[in-house]
Jmol script that loads the backbone (N, CA, C; Angstrom):
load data "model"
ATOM      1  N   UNK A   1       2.881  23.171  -4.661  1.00  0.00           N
ATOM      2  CA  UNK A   1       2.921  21.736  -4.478  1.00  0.00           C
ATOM      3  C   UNK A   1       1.700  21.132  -5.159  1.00  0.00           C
ATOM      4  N   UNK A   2       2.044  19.813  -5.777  1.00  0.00           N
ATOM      5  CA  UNK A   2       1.108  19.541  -6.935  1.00  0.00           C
ATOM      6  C   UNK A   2       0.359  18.407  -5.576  1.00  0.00           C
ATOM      7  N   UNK A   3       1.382  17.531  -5.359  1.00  0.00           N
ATOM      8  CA  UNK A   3       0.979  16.612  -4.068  1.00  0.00           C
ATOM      9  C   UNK A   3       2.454  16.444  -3.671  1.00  0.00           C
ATOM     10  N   UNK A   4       1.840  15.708  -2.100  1.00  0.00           N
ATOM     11  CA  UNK A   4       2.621  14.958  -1.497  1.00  0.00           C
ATOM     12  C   UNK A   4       2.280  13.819  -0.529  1.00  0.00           C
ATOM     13  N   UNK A   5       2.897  12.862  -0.650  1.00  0.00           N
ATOM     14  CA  UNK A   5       2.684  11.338   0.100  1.00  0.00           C
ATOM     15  C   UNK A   5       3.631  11.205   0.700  1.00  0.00           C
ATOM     16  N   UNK A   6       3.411  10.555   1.983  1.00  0.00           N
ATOM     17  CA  UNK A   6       4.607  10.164   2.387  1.00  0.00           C
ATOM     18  C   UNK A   6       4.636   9.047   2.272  1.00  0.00           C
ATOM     19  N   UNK A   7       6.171   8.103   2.485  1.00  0.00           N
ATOM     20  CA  UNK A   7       6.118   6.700   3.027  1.00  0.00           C
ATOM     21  C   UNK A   7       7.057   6.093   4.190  1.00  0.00           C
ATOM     22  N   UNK A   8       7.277   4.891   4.379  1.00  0.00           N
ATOM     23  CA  UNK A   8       7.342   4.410   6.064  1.00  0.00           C
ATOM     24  C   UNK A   8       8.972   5.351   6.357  1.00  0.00           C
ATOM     25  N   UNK A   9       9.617   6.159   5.648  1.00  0.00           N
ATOM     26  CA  UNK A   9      10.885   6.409   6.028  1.00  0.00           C
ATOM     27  C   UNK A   9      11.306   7.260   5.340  1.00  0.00           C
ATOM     28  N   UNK A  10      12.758   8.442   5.632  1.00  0.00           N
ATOM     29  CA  UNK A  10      13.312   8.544   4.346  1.00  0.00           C
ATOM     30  C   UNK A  10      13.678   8.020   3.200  1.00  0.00           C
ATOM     31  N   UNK A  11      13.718   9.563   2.093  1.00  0.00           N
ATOM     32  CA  UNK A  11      13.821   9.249   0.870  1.00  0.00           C
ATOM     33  C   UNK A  11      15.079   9.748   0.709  1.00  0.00           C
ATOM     34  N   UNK A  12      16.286   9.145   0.120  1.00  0.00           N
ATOM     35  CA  UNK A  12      17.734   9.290   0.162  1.00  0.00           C
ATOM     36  C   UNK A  12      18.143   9.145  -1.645  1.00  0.00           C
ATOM     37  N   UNK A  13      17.233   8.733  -2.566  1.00  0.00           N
ATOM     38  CA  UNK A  13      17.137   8.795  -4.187  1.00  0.00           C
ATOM     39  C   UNK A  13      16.415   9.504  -4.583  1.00  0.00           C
ATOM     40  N   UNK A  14      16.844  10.149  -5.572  1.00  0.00           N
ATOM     41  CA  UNK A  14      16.266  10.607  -6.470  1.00  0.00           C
ATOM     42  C   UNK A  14      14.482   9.923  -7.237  1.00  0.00           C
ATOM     43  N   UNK A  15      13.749  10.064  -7.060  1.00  0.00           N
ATOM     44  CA  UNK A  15      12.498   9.381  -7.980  1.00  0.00           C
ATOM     45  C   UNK A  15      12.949   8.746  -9.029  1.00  0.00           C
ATOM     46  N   UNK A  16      12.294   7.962  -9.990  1.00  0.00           N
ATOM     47  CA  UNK A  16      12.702   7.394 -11.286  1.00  0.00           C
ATOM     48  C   UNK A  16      10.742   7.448 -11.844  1.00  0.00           C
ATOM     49  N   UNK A  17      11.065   8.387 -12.868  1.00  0.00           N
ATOM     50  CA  UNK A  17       9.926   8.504 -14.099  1.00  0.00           C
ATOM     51  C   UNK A  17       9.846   6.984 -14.826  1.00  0.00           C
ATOM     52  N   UNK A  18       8.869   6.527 -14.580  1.00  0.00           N
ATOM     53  CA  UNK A  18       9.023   4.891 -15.741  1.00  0.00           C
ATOM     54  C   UNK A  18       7.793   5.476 -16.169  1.00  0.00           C
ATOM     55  N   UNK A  19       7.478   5.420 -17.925  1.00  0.00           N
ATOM     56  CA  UNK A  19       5.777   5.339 -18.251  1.00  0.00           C
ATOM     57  C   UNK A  19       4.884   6.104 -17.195  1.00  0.00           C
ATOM     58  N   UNK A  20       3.937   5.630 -16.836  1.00  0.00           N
ATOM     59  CA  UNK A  20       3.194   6.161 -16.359  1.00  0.00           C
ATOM     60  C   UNK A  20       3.418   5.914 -14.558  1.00  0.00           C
ATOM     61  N   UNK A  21       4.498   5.857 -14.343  1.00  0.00           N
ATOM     62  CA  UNK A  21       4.648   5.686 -12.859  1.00  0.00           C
ATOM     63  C   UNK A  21       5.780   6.222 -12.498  1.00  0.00           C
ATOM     64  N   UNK A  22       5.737   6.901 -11.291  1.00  0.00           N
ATOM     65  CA  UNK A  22       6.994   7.320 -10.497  1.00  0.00           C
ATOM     66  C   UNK A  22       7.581   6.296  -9.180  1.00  0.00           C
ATOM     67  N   UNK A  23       8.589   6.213  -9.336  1.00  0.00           N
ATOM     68  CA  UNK A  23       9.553   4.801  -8.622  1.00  0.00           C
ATOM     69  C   UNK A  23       9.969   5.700  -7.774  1.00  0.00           C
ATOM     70  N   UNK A  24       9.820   4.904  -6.401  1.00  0.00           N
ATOM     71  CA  UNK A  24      10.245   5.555  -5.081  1.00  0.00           C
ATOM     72  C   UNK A  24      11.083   4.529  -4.294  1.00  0.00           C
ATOM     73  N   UNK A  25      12.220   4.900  -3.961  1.00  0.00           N
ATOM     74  CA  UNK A  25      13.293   3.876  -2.853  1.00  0.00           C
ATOM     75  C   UNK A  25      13.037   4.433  -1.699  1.00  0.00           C
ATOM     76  N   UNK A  26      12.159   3.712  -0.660  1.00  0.00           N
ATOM     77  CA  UNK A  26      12.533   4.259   0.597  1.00  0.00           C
ATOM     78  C   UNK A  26      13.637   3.862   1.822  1.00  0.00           C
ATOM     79  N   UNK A  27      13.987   4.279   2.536  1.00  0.00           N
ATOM     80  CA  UNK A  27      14.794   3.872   3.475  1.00  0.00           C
ATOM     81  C   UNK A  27      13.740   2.393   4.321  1.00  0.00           C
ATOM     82  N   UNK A  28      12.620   2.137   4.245  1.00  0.00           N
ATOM     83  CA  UNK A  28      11.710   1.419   4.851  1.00  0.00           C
ATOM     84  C   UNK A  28      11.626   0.319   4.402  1.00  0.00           C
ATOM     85  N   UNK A  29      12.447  -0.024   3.294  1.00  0.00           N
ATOM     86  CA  UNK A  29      12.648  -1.384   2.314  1.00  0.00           C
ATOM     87  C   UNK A  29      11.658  -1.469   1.335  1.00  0.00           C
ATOM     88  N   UNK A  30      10.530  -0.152   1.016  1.00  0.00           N
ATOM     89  CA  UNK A  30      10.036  -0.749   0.109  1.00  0.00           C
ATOM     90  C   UNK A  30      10.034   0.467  -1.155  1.00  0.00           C
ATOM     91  N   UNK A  31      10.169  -0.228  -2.264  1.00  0.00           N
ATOM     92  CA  UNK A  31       9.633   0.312  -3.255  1.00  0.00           C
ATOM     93  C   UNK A  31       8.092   0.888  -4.031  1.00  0.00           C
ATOM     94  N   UNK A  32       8.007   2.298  -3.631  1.00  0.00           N
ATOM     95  CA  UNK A  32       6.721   2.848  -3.897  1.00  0.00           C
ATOM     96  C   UNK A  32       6.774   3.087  -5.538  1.00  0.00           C
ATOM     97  N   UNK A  33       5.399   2.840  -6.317  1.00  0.00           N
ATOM     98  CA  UNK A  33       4.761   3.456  -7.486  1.00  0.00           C
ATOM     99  C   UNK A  33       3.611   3.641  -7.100  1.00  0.00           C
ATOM    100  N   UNK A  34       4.064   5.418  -7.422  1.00  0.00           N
ATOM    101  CA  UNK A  34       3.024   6.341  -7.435  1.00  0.00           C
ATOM    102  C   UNK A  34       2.248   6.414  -9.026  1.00  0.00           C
ATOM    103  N   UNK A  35       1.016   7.346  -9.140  1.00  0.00           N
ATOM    104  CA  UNK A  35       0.639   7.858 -10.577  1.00  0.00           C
ATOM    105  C   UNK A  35       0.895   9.207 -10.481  1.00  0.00           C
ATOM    106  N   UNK A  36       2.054   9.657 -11.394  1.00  0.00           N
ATOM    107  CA  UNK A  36       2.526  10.920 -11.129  1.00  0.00           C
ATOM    108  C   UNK A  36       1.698  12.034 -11.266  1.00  0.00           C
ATOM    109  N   UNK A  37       0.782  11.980 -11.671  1.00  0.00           N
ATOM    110  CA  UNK A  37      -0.329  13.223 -11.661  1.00  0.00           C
ATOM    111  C   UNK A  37      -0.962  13.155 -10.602  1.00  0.00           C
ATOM    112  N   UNK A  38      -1.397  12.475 -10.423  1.00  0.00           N
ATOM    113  CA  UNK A  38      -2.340  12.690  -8.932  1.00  0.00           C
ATOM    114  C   UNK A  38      -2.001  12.110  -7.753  1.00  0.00           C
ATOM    115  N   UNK A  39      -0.979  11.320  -7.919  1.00  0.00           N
ATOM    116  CA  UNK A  39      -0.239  10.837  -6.726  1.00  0.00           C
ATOM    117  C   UNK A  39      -0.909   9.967  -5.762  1.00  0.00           C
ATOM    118  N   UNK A  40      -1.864   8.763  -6.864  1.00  0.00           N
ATOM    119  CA  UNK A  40      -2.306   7.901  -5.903  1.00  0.00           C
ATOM    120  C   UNK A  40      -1.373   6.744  -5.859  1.00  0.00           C
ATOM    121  N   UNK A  41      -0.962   5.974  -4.872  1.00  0.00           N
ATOM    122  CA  UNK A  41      -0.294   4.824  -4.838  1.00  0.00           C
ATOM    123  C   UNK A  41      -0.839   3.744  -5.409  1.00  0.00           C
ATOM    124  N   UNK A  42       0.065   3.299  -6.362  1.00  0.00           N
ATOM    125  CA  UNK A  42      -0.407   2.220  -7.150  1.00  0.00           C
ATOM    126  C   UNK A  42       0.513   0.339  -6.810  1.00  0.00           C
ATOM    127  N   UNK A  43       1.464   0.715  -6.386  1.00  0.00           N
ATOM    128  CA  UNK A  43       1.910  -0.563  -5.427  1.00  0.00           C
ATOM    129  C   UNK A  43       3.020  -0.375  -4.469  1.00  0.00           C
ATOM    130  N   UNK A  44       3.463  -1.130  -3.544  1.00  0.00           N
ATOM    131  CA  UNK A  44       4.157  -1.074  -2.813  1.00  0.00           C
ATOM    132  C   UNK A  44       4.527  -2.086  -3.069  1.00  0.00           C
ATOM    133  N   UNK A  45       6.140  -2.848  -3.105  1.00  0.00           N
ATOM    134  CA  UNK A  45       7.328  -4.017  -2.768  1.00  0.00           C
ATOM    135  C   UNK A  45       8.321  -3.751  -1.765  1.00  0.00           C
ATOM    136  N   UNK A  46       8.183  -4.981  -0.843  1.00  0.00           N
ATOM    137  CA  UNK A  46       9.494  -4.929  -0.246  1.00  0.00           C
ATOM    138  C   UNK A  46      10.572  -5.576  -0.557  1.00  0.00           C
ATOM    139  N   UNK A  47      12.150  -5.347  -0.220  1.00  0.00           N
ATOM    140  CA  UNK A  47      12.884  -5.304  -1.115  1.00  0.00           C
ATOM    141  C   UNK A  47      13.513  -5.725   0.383  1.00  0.00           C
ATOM    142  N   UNK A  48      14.759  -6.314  -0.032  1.00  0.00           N
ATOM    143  CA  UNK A  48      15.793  -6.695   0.662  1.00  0.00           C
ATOM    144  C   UNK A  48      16.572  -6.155   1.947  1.00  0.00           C
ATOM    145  N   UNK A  49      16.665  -5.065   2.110  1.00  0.00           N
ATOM    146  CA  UNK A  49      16.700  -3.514   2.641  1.00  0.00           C
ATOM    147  C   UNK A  49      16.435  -2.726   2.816  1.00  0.00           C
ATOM    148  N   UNK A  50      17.475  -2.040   3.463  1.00  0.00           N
ATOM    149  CA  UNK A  50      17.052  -0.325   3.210  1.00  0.00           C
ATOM    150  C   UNK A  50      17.761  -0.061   1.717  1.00  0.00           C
ATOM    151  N   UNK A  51      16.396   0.592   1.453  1.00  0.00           N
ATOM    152  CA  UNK A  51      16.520   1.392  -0.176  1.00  0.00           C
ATOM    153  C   UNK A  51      17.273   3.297  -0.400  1.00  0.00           C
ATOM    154  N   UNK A  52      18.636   2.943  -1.069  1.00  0.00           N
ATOM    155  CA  UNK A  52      19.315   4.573  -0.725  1.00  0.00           C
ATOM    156  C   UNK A  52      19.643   5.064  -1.765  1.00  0.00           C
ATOM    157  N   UNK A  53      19.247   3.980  -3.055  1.00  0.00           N
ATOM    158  CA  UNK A  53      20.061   4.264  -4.456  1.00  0.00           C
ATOM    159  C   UNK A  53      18.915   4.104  -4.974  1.00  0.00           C
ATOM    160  N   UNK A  54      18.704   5.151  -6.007  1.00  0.00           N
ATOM    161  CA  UNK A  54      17.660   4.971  -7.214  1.00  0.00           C
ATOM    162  C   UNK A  54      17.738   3.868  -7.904  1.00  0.00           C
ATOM    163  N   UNK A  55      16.197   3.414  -8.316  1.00  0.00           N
ATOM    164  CA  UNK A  55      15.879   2.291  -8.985  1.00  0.00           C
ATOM    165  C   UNK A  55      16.871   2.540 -10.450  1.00  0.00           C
ATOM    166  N   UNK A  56      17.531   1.924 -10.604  1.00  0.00           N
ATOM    167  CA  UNK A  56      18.091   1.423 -12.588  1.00  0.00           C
ATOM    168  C   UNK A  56      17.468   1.216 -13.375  1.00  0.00           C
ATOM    169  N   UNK A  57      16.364   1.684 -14.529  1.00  0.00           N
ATOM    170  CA  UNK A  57      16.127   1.599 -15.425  1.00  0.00           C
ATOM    171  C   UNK A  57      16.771   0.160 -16.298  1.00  0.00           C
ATOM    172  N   UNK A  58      16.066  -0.764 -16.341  1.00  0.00           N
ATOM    173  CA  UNK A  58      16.298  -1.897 -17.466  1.00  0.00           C
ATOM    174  C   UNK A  58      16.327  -1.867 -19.262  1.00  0.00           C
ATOM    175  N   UNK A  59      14.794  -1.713 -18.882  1.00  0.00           N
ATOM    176  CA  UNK A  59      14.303  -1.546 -20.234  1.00  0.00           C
ATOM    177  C   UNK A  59      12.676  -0.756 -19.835  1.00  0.00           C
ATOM    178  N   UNK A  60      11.861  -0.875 -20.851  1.00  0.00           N
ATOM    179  CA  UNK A  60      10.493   0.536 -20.288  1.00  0.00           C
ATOM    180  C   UNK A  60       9.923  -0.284 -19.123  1.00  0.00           C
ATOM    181  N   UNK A  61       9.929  -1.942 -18.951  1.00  0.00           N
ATOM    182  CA  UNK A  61       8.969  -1.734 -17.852  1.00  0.00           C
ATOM    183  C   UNK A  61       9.436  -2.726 -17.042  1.00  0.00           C
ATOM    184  N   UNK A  62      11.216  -2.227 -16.196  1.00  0.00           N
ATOM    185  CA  UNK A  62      11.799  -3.416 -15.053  1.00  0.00           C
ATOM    186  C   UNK A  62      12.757  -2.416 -14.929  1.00  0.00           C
ATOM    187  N   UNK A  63      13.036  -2.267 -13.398  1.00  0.00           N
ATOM    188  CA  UNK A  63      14.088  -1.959 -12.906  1.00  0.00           C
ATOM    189  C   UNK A  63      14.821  -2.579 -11.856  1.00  0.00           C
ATOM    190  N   UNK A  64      16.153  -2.554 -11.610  1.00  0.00           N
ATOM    191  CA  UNK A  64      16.811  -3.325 -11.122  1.00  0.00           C
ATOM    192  C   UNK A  64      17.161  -2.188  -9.655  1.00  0.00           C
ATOM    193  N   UNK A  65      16.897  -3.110  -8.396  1.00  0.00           N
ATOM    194  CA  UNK A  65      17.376  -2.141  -7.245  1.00  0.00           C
ATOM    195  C   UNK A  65      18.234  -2.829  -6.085  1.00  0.00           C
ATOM    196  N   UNK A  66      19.185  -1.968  -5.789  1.00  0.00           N
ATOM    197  CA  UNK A  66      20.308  -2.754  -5.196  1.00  0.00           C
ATOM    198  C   UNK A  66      19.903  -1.887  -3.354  1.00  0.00           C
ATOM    199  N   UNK A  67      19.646  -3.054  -2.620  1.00  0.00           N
ATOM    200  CA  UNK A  67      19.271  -2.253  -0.809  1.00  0.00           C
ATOM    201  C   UNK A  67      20.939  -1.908  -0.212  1.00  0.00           C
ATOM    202  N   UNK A  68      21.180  -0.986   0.347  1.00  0.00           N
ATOM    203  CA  UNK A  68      21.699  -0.320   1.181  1.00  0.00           C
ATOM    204  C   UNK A  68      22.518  -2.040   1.784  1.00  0.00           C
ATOM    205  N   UNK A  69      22.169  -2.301   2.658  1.00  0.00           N
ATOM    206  CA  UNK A  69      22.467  -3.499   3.917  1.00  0.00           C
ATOM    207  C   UNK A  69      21.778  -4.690   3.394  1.00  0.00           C
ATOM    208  N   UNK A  70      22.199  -5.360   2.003  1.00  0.00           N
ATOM    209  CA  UNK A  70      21.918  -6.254   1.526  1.00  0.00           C
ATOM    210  C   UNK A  70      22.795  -6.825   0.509  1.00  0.00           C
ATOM    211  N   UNK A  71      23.151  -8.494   0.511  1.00  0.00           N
ATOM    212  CA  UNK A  71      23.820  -8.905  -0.448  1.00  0.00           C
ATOM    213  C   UNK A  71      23.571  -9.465  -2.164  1.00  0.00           C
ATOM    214  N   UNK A  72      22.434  -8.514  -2.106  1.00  0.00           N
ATOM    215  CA  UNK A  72      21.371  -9.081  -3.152  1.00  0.00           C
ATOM    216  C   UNK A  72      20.658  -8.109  -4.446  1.00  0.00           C
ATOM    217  N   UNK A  73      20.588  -7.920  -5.428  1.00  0.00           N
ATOM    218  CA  UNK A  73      19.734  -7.007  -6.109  1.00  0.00           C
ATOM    219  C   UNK A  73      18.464  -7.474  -6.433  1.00  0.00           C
ATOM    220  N   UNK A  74      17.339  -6.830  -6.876  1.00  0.00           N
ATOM    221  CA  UNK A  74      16.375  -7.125  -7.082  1.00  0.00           C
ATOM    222  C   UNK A  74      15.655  -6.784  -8.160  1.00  0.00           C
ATOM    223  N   UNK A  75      15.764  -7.584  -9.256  1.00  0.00           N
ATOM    224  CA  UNK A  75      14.768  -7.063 -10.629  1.00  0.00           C
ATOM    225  C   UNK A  75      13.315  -7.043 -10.418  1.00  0.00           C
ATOM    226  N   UNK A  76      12.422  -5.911 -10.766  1.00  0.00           N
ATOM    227  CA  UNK A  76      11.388  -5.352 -11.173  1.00  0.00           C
ATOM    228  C   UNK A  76      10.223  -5.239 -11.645  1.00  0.00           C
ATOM    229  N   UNK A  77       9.636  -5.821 -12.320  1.00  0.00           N
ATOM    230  CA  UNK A  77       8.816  -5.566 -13.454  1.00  0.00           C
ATOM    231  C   UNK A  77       7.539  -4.447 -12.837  1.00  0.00           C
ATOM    232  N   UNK A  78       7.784  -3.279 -13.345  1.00  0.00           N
ATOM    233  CA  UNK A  78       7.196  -1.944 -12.654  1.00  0.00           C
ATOM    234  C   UNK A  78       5.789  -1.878 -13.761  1.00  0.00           C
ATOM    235  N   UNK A  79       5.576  -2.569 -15.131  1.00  0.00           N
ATOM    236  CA  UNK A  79       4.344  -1.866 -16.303  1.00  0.00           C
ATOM    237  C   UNK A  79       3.086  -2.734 -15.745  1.00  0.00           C
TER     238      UNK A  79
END
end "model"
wireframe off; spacefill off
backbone 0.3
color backbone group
């Protein structure tokens, strides 16, 4: 194990690699970016829901995330 963090809930997606950050959906409504080498947290968003589906890739630096128990998606800007 290189690291590990936790956050407020399960993780039910897959990670998403953007640039220099790893995209996290938690079940806790928020969206974690980590720095994938050393695994310090670099922001937290809350999001509409619970998060169960991996973030969508836009373009290099926005992803689009759709919550579990929400009528709403939410664009990104992750750079």
């Amino acid at each position: 194990v290189v690291w590990a963090r936790p956050t407020g809930a399960s993780v039910q997606a897959a990670p998403l690699v953007m640039g220099n950050r790893l995209l996290v959906a938690s079940y806790d409504n928020f969206l974690y970016a980590y720095d994938p080498g050393g695994g310090e947290m670099l922001w937290r968003q809350m999001m509409a829901g619970r998060l169960t589906f991996e973030p969508l890739a836009l373009n290099p630096g926005t992803v689009a995330v759709a919550a579990f128990d929400s009528d709403e998606i939410t664009v990104v800007q992750v750079a």
